[in-house]
C-alpha atoms as one frame of an Amber mdcrd trajectory, in Angstrom:
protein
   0.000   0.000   0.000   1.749   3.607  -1.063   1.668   6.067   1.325  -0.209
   9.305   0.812   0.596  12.755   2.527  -2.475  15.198   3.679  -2.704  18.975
   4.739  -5.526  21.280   5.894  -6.644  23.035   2.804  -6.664  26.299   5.631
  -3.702  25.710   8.071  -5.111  27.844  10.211  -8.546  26.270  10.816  -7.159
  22.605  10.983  -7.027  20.737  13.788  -3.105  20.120  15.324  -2.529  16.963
  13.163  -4.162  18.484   9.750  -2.555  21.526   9.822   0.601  20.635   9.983
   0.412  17.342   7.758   0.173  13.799   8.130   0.556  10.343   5.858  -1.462
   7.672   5.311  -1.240   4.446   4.116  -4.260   3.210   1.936  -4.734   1.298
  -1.216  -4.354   2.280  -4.371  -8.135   1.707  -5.556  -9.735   4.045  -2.668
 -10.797   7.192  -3.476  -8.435  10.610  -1.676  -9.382  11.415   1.346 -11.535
  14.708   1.490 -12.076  15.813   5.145  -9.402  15.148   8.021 -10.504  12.210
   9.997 -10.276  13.819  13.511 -12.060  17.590  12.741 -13.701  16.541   9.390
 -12.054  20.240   7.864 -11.350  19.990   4.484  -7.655  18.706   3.420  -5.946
  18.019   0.011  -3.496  15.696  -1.301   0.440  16.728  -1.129   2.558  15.542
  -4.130   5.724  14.351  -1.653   9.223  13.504  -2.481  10.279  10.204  -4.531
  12.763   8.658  -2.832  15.946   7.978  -4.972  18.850   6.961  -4.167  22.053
   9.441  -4.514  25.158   7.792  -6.064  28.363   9.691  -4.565  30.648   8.069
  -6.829  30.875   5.930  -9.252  30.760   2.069  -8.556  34.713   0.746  -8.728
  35.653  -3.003 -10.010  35.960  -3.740  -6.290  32.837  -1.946  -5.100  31.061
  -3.724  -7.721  32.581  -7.743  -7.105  31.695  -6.798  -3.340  27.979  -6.401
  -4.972  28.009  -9.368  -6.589  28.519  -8.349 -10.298  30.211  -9.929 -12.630
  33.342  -7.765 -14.116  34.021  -8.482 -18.194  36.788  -6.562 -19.671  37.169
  -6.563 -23.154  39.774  -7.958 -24.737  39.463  -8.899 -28.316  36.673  -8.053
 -31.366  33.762 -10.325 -29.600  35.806 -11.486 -26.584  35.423 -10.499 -22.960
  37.564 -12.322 -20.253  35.845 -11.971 -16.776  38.431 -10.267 -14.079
């Protein structure tokens, strides 16, 4: 089930957990939510973050073995010869 982030639609006439935001794990085929669940204001659907993952640095032969890849170097027209 994806999690889903809410907000009062009016900060300022939300209830504590509305106005300042909350998530919310449903299923994909329900419909958003339309009213906060504990002062039944009205509160909208946040686009959030997608969580990626940052590469510092590129992946080294050795990084990559410790990963469980198999390292080909090639050698010849056709040939690779695993390291």
């Amino acid at each position: 089930m994806p999690i889903y982030e809410y907000i009062a639609s009016d900060p300022e006439q939300g209830c504590r957990v509305c106005s300042q935001g909350f998530e919310l794990r449903r299923p994909v085929d329900r419909a958003p939510l339309e009213n906060c669940l504990i002062c039944k204001k009205p509160i909208r659907k946040v686009i959030s973050q997608v969580n990626t993952p940052k590469v510092a640095k590129p992946l080294s032969v050795v990084d990559a073995k410790k990963a469980g890849f198999t390292i080909l170097e090639k050698r010849d027209e056709g040939v690779y010869e695993k390291l």
